[in-house]
TIFINU-463439 format. One record per residue: residue number from 1; residue in three letters; chain; z, x, y of N, C-alpha, C in turn. Coordinates in steps of 0.001 Angstrom, whole numbers, padded with zeros to 6 digits. Last residue first. Layout:
residues N
<NUM, ALA, A, <Z, X, Y>, <Z, X, Y>, <Z, X, Y>>
...
This chain:
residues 116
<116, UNK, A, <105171, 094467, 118783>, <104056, 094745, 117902>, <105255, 095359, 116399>>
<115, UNK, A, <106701, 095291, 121547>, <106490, 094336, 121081>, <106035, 093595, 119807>>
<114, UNK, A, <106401, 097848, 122289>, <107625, 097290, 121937>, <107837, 096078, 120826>>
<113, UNK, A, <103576, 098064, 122221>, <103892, 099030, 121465>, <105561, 098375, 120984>>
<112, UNK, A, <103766, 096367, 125244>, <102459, 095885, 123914>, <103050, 096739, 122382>>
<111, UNK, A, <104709, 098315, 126787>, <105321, 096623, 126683>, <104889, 096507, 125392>>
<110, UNK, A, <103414, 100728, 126755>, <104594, 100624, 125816>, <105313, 099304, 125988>>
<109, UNK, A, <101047, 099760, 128241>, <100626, 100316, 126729>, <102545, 100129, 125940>>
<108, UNK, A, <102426, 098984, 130747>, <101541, 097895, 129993>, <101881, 098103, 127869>>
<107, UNK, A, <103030, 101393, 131658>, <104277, 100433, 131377>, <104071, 099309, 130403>>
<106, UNK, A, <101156, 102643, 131704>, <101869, 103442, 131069>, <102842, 102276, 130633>>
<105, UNK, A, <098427, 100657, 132278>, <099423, 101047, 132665>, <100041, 101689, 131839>>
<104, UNK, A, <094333, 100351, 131862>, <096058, 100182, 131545>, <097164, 101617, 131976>>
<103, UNK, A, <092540, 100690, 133107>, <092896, 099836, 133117>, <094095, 099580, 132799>>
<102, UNK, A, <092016, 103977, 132338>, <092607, 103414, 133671>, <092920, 102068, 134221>>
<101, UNK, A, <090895, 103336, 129370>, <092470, 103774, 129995>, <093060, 103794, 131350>>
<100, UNK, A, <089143, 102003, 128131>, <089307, 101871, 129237>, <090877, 102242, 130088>>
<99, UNK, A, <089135, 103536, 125649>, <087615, 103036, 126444>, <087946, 102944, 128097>>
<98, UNK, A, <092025, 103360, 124662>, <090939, 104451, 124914>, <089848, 104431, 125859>>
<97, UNK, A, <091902, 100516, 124530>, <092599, 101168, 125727>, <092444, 102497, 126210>>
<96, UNK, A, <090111, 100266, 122427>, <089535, 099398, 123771>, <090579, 100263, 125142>>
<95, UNK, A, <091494, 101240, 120174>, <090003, 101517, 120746>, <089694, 101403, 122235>>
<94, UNK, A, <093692, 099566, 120217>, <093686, 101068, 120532>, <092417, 101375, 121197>>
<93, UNK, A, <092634, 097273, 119265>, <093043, 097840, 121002>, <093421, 099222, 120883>>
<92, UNK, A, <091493, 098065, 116787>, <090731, 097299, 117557>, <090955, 097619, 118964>>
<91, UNK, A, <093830, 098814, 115524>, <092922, 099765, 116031>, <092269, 099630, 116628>>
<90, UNK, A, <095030, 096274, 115229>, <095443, 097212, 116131>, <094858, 098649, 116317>>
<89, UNK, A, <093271, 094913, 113780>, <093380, 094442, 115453>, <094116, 095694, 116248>>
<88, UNK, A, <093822, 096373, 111686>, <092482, 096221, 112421>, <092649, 095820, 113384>>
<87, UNK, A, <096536, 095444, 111012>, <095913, 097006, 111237>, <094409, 096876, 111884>>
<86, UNK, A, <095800, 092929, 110709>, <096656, 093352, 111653>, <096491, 094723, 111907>>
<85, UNK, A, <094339, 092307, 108499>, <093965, 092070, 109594>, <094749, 092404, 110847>>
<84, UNK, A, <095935, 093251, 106656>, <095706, 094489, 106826>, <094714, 094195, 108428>>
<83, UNK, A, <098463, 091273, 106631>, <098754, 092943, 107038>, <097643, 093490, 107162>>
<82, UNK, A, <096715, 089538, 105600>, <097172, 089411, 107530>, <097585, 090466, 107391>>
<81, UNK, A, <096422, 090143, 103314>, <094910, 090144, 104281>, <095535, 089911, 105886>>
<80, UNK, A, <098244, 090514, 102082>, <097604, 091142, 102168>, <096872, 091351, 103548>>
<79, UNK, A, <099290, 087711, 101592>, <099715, 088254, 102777>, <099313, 090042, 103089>>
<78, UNK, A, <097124, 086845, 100291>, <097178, 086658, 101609>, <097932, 087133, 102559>>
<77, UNK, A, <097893, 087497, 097775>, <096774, 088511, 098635>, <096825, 087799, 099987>>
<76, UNK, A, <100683, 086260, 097396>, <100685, 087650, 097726>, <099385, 088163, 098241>>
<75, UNK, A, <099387, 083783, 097570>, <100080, 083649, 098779>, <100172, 085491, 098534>>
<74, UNK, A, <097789, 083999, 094745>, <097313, 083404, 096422>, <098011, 083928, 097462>>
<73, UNK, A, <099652, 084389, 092950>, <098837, 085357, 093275>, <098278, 085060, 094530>>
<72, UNK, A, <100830, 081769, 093401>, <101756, 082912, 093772>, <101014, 083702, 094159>>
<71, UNK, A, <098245, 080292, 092333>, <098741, 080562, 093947>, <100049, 081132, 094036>>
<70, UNK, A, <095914, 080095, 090780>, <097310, 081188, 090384>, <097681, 081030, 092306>>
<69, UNK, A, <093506, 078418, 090599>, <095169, 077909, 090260>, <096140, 078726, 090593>>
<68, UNK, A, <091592, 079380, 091344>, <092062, 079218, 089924>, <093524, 078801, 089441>>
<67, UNK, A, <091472, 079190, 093937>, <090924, 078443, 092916>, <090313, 078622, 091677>>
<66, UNK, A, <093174, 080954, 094921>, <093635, 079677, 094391>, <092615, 079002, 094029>>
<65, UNK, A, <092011, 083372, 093816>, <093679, 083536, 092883>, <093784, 082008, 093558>>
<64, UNK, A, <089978, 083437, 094964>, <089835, 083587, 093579>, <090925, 082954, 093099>>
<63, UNK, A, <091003, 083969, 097758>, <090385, 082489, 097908>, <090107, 082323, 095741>>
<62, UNK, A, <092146, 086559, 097521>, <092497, 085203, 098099>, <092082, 083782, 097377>>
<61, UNK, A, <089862, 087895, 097080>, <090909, 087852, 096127>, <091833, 087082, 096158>>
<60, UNK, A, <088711, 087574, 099352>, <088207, 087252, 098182>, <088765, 086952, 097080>>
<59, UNK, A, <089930, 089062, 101156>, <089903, 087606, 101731>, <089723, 087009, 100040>>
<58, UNK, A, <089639, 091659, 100197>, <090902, 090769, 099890>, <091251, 089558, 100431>>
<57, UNK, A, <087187, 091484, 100533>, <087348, 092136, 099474>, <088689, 091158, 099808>>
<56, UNK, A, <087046, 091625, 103887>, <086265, 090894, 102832>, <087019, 091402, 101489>>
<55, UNK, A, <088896, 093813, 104495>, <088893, 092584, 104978>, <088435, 091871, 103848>>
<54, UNK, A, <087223, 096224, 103283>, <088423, 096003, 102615>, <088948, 094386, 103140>>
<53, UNK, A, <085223, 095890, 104670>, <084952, 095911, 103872>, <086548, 095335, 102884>>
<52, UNK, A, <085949, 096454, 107466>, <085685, 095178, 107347>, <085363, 095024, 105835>>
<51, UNK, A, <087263, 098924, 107127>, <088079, 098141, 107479>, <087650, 096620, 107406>>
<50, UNK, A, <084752, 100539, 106683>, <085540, 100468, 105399>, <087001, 098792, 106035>>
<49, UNK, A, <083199, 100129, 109186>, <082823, 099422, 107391>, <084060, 099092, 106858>>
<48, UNK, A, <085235, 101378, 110959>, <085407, 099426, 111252>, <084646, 099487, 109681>>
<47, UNK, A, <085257, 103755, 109592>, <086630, 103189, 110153>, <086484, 101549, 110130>>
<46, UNK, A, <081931, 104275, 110099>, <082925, 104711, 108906>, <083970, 103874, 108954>>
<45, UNK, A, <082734, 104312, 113087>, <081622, 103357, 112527>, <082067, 103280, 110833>>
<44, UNK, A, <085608, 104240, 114995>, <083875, 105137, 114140>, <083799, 104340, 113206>>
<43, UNK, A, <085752, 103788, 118195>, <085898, 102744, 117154>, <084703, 104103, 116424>>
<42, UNK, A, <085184, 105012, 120671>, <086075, 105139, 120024>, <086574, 104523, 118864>>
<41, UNK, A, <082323, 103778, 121626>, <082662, 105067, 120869>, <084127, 105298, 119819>>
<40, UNK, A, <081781, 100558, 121118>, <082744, 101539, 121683>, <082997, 102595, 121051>>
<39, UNK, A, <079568, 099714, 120900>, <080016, 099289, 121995>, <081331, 099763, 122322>>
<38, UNK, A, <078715, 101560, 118583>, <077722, 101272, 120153>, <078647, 100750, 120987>>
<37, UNK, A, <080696, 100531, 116719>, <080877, 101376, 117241>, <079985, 101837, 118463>>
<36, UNK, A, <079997, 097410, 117269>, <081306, 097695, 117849>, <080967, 098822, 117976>>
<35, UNK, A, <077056, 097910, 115605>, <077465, 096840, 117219>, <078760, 097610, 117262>>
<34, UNK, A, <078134, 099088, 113479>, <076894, 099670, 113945>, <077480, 099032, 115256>>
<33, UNK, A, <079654, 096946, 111799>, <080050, 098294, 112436>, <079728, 098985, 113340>>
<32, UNK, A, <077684, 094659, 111620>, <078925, 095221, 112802>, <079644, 096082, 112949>>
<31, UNK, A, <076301, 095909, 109784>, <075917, 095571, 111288>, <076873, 095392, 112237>>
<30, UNK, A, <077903, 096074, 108094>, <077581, 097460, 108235>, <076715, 097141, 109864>>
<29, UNK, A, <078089, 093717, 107438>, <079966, 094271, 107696>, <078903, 095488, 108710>>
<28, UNK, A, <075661, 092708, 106166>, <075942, 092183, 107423>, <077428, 092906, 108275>>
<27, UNK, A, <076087, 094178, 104079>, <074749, 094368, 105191>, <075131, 094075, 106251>>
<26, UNK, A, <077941, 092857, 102282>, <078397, 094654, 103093>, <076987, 094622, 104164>>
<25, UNK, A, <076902, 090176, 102353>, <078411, 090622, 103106>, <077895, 091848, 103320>>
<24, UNK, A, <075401, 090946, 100469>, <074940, 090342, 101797>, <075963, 090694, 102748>>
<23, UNK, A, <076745, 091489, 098326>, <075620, 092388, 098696>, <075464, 092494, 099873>>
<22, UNK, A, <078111, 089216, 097975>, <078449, 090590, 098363>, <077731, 091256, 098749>>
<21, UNK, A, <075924, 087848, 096797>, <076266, 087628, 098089>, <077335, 088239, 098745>>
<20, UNK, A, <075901, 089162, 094759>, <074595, 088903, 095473>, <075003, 088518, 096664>>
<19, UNK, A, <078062, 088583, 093550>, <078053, 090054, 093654>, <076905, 090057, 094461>>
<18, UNK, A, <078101, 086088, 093358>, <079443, 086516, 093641>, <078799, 087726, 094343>>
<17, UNK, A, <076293, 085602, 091351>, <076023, 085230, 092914>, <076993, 085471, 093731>>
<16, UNK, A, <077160, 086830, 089284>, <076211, 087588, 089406>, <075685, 087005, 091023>>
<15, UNK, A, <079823, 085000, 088656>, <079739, 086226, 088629>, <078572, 086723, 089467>>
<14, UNK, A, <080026, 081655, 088945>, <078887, 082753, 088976>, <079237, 083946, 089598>>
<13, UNK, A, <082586, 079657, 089155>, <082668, 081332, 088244>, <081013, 081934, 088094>>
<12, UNK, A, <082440, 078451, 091365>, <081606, 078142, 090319>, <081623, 079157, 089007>>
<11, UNK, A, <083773, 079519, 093297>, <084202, 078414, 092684>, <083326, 077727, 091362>>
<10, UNK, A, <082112, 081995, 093274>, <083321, 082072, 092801>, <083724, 080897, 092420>>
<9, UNK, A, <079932, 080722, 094802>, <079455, 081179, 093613>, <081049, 081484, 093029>>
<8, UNK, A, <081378, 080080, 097179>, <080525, 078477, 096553>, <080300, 079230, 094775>>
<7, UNK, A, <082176, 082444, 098011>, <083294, 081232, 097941>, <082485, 080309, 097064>>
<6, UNK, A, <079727, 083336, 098754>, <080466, 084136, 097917>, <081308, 082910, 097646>>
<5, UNK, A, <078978, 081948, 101106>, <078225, 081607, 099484>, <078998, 082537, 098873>>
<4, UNK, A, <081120, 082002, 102504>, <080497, 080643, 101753>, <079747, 080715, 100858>>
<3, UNK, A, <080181, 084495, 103572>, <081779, 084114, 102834>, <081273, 082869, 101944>>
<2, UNK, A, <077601, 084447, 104567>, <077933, 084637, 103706>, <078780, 084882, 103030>>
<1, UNK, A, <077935, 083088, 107104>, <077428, 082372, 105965>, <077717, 083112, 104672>>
């Protein structure tokens, strides 16, 4: 919910519900930090904030630059936000192959590494 109200107060240029419901965002980023790193040591807690933080932040800058029109600026933070959602997924399995390394194969980890 609270992309939407950041998104509802930006399309409205309210500055000050922008930043209120940022607020909300980092509470709620910092709870899932908290959950993943509990659910997997190898994820630090520091690492997923700042990674879900920076997520949010340039989803934002996204969704600003088209509704205001500037969609060149649009399409460059977006392609922001899949590079950096991509670094997160890939720490994401890192994490997880750490966690569970006898699940994976030597042959598995460098199929996935070729591939990427």
């Amino acid at each position: 919910m609270g992309a939407v109200e950041i998104l509802k107060a930006a399309k409205a240029g309210n500055t000050t519900g922008v930043a209120a419901a940022e607020k909300k965002g980092n509470s709620n980023a910092d709870q899932i930090a908290t959950f993943l790193n509990t659910s997997n040591p190898n994820w630090s807690k520091a690492d997923l904030k700042t990674m879900l933080d920076n997520h949010s932040k340039l989803t934002l800058s996204e969704a600003v630059a088209i509704l205001g029109g500037k969609y060149s600026d649009g399409i460059a933070a977006f392609d922001k936000v899949h590079q950096q959602a991509m670094m997160m997924s890939d720490a994401m399995a890192d994490g997880i192959v750490k966690q569970f390394t006898n699940k994976f194969s030597r042959t598995s980890a460098e199929t996935t590494s070729s591939t990427s």
